[in-house]
BAFI-859608 format. One record per residue (C-alpha): residue in three letters; x, y, z. Coordinates in steps of 0.2 Angstrom, whole numbers, padded with zeros to 4 digits, always signed. Example, Ala and Ser with C-alpha at 12.3 -4.5 7.8 and 13.67 -1.06 7.14 Angstrom:
2
ALA+0062-0022+0039;SER+0068-0005+0036;
***
This chain:
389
UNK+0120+0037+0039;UNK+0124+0031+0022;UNK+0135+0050+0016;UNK+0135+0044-0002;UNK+0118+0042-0004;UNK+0113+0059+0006;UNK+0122+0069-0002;UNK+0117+0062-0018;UNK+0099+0064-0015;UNK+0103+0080-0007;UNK+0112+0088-0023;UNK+0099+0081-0034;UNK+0085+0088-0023;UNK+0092+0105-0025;UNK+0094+0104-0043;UNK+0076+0099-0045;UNK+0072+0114-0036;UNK+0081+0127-0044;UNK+0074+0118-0060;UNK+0055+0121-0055;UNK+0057+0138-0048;UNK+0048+0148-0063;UNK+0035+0134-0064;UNK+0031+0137-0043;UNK+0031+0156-0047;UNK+0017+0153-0058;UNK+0007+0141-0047;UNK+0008+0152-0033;UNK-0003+0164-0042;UNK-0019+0152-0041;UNK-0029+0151-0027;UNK-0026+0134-0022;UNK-0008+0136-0019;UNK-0007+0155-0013;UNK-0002+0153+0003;UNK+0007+0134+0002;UNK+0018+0137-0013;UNK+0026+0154-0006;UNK+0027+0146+0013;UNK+0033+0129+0008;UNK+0046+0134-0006;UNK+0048+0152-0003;UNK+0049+0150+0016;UNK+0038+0166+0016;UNK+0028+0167+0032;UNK+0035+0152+0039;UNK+0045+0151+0053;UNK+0055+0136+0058;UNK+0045+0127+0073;UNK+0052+0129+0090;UNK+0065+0114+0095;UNK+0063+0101+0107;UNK+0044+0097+0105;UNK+0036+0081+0099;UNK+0029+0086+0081;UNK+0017+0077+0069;UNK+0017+0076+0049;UNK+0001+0075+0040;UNK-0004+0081+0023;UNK-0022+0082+0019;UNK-0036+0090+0029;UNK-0043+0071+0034;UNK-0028+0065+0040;UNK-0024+0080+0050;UNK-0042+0078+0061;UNK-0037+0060+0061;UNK-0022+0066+0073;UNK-0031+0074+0086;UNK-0034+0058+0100;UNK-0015+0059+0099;UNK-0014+0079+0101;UNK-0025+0077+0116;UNK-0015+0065+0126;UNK+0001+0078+0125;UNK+0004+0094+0135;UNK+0000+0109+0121;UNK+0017+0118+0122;UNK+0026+0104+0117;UNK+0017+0101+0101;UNK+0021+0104+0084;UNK+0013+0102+0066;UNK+0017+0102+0051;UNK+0007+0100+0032;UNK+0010+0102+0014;UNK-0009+0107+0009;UNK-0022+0123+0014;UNK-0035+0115+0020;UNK-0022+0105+0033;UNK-0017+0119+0037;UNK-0032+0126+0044;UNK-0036+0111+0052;UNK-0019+0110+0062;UNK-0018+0127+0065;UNK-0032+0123+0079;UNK-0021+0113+0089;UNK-0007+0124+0090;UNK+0002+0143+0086;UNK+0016+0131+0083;UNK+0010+0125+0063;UNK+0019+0127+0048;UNK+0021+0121+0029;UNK+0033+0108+0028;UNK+0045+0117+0015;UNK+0050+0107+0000;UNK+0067+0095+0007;UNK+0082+0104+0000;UNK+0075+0118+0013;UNK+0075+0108+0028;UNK+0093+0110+0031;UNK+0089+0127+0037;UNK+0072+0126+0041;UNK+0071+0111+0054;UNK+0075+0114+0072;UNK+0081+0095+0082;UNK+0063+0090+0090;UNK+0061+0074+0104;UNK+0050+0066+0090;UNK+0044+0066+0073;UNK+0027+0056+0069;UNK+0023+0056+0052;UNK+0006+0050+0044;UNK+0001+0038+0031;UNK+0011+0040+0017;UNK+0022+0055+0017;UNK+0039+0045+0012;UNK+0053+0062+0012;UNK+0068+0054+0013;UNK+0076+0072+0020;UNK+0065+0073+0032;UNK+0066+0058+0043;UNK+0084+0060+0040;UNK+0087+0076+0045;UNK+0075+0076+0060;UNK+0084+0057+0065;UNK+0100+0063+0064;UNK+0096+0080+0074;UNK+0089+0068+0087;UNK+0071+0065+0085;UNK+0064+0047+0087;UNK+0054+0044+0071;UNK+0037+0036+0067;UNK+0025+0031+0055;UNK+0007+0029+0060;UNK-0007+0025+0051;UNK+0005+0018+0036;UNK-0004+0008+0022;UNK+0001+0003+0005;UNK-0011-0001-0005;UNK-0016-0014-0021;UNK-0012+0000-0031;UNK+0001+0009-0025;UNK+0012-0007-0020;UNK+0019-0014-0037;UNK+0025+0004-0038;UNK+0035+0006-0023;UNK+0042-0013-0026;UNK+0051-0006-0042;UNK+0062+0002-0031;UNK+0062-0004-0016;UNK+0080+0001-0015;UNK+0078+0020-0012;UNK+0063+0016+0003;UNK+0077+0005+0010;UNK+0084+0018+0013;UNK+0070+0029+0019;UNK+0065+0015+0031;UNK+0085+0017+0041;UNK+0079+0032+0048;UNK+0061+0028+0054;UNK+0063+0019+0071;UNK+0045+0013+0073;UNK+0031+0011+0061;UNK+0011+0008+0066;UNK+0002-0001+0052;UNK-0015-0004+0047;UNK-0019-0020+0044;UNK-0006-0035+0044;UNK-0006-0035+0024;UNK+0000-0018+0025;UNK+0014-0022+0039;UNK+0019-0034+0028;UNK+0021-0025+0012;UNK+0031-0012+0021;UNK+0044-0023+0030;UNK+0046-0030+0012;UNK+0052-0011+0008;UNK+0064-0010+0024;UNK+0053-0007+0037;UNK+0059-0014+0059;UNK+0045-0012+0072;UNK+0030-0013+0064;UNK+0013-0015+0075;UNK-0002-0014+0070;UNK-0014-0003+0078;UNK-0030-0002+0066;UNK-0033+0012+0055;UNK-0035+0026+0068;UNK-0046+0038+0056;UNK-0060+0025+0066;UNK-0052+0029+0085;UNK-0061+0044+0087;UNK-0072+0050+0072;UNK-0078+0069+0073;UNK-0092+0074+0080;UNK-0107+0087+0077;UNK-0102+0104+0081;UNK-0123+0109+0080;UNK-0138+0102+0077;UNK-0146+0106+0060;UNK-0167+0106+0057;UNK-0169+0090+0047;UNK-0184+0095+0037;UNK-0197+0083+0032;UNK-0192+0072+0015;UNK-0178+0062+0008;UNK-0162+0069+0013;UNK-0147+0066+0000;UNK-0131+0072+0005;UNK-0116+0071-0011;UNK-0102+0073-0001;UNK-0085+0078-0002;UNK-0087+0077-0022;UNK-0071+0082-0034;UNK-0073+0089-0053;UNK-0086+0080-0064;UNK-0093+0072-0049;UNK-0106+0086-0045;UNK-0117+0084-0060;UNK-0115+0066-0060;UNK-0125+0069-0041;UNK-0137+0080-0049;UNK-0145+0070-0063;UNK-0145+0056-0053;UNK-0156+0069-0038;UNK-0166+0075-0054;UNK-0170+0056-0058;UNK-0177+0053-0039;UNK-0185+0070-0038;UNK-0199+0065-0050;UNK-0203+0052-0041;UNK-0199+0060-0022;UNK-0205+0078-0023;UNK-0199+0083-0006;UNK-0181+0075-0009;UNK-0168+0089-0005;UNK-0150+0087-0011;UNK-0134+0095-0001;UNK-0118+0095-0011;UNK-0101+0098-0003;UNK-0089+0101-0014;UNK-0071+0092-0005;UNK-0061+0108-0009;UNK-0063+0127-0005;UNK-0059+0134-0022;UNK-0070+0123-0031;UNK-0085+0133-0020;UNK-0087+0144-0035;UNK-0088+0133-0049;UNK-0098+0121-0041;UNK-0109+0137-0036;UNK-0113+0138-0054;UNK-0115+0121-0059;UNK-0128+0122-0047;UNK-0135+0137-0053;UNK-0136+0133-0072;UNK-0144+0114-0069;UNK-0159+0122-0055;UNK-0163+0135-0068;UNK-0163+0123-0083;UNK-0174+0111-0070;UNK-0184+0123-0061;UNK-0177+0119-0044;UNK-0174+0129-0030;UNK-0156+0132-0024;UNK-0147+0139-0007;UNK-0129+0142+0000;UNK-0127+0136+0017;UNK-0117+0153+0020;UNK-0132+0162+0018;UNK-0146+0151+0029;UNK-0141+0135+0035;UNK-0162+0131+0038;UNK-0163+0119+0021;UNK-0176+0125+0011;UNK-0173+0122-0006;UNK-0171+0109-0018;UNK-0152+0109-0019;UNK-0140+0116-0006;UNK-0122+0117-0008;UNK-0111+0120+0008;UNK-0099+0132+0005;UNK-0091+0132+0022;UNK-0078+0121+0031;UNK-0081+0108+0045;UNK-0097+0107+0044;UNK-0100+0089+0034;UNK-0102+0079+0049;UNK-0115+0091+0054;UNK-0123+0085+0038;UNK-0121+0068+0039;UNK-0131+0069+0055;UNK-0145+0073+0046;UNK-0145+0065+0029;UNK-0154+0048+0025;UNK-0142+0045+0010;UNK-0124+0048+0007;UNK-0116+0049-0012;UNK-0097+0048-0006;UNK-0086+0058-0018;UNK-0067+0055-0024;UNK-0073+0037-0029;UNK-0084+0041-0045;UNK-0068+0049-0052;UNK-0050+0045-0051;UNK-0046+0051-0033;UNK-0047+0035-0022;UNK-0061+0039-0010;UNK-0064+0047+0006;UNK-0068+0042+0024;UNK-0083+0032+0024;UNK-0086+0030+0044;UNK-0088+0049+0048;UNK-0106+0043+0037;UNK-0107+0025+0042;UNK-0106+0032+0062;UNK-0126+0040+0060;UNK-0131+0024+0050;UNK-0133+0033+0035;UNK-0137+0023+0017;UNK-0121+0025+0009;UNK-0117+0026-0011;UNK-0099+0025-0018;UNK-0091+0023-0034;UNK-0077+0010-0037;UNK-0062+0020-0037;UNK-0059+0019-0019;UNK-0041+0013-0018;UNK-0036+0022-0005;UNK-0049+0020+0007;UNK-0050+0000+0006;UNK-0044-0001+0023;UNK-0059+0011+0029;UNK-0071+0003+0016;UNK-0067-0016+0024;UNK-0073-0008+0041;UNK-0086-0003+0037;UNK-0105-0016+0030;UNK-0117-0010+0020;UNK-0109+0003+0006;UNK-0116+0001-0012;UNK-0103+0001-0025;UNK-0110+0007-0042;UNK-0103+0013-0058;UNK-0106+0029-0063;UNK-0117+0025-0076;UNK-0129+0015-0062;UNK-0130+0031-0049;UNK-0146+0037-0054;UNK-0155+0019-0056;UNK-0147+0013-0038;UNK-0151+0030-0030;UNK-0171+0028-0037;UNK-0172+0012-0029;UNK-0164+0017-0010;UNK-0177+0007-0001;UNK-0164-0008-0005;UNK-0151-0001+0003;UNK-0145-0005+0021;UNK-0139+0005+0033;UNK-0120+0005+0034;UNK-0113+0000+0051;UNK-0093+0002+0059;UNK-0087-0017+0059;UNK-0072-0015+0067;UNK-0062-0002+0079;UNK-0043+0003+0083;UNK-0030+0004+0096;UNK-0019+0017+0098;UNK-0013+0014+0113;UNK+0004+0009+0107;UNK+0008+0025+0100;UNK+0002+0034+0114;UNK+0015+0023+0125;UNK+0028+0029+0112;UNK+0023+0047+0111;UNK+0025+0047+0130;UNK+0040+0038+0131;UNK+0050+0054+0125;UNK+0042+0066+0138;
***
């Protein structure tokens, strides 16, 4: 361990948290953060995980389903989790009583117990944490690591500090070879890659929903400005296709209210019918907006045409195999840096401009059916996660 630099970072870590205190008090008071702010920088209702298990790191809802063919392959007691959003939360809170935040690093001097493993997905580069969990005896991975057209450039300008991240990560399961590498550029030993393994095992229907007779459009997992963007474009092909329905799903809980009254106000100015799939999940009306969790892939199972949010705005995307695997027509916008990997697995998506959405969407009888060109093989991680039993 190189003491100079720990404690450096360490000290400055601290400071940085002392620093942003107030600004966290106030953050915790919105919905969005009420129950991660308090647990990951207040340990409030967050317990350190029991010692000597094999625990996993993942920070969105996605990447936390992603997990689960490698969650399946262990004995339940001896797993842990851990995330930093709400939504992961929830969805690793289904694997075991054993979940947590991951509190902010300065905190994981007290907070993290020696485990036999750390596995850490994607992108989630805390220096204190793999070197705390390393140096308390854990083995420590990397899976599913990328780095991106975007996001490279960035990380080369200092490739010092993940230098010094990469001394505590013992073995690291890339992507693609571009990615493997970029990321031994930055310091990484051991890379394999394995595939993206968001395409291993892709979630399946929980229930089967009525299809009802028309045009099925699905805007999925849509962030701010995206939902009216979805609903002109809908208006556009409803003149044409009166039985056309459209199901929005907003990609965050706490947005279910405000998009609820997008919805309302743009059907009333329209004359459209509207629905929450809380209240009927039968689709009856013009415009539905699901206003529950897990339940898109159930949607995608029924939809003719999928407008894939997080691409139309700045976000980077979303998965688009959990669509592509039901042969669904798929739309996206350009801003899909982050799922380039999935997006190159995947033939047939339409990439438009925002300003195009409505004329592509009127002329859908172009469009192809999207089809999963390519597969993973996790097999080598599950070697290693076994390896420490």
């Amino acid at each position: 361990m190189n003491t100079l630099f720990f404690y450096l970072y360490a000290s400055i870590s601290f400071i940085i948290y002392i620093i942003v205190l107030p600004f966290l008090v106030f953050f915790s008071l919105k919905t969005k953060y009420q129950r991660s702010i308090p647990a990951r920088f207040f340990l409030w209702n967050n317990k350190p995980l029991k010692s000597n298990g094999i625990w996993f790191h993942s920070c969105s809802f996605g990447e936390s389903k992603a997990i689960k063919p490698l969650v399946d392959v262990l004995p339940k007691h001896i797993v842990r989790m851990s995330t930093t959003t709400q939504t992961g939360f929830e969805a690793i809170s289904a694997y075991t009583k054993e979940s947590s935040y991951l509190p902010f690093e300065p905190l994981l001097f007290y907070w993290l117990k020696p485990q036999k493993m750390l596995v850490v997905m994607e992108a989630e580069f805390w220096y204190l944490l793999f070197a705390l969990a390393k140096s308390r005896g854990a083995k420590t991975v990397l899976i599913n690591a990328r780095m991106s057209d975007r996001s490279f450039p960035r990380y080369q300008k200092i490739k010092w500090f993940y230098g010094y991240i990469f001394r505590y990560i013992d073995e690291v399961y890339a992507q693609t070879t571009k990615d493997k590498e970029r990321l031994e550029s930055l310091g990484a030993k051991n890379v394999v890659v394995t595939g993206n393994i968001k395409l291993s095992l892709l979630p399946s229907t929980t229930k089967t929903l009525e299809k009802p007779s028309g045009l099925i459009v699905c805007g999925a997992s849509t962030h701010e400005g995206e939902e009216l963007l979805i609903l002109e474009a809908f208006l556009a092909l409803k003149v044409v296709q009166k039985e056309a329905k459209l199901i929005l799903v907003p990609r965050h809980p706490e947005r279910f209210n405000k998009v609820e009254k997008i919805i309302e106000t743009f059907t009333k100015k329209h004359s459209l019918s509207k629905q929450k799939y809380s209240e009927n999940e039968l689709i009856h009306s013009d415009v539905m907006l699901v206003d529950t969790l897990g339940e898109l892939v159930n949607i995608y199972a029924i939809s003719d045409i999928v407008i894939l949010g997080g691409a139309f705005e700045f976000v980077g995307g979303h998965n688009a195999a959990e669509a592509a695997q039901f042969g669904c027509k798929i739309i996206s916008g350009k801003h899909y840096f982050n799922q380039k990997d999935i997006f190159d697995a995947v033939d047939g998506i339409k990439v438009v401009e925002a300003s195009n959405l409505s004329e592509v969407l009127l002329q859908h009888k172009l469009l192809k059916p999207t089809k999963i060109n390519s597969k993973s093989d996790i097999a080598p991680i599950v070697a290693s996660l076994k390896s420490v039993l």
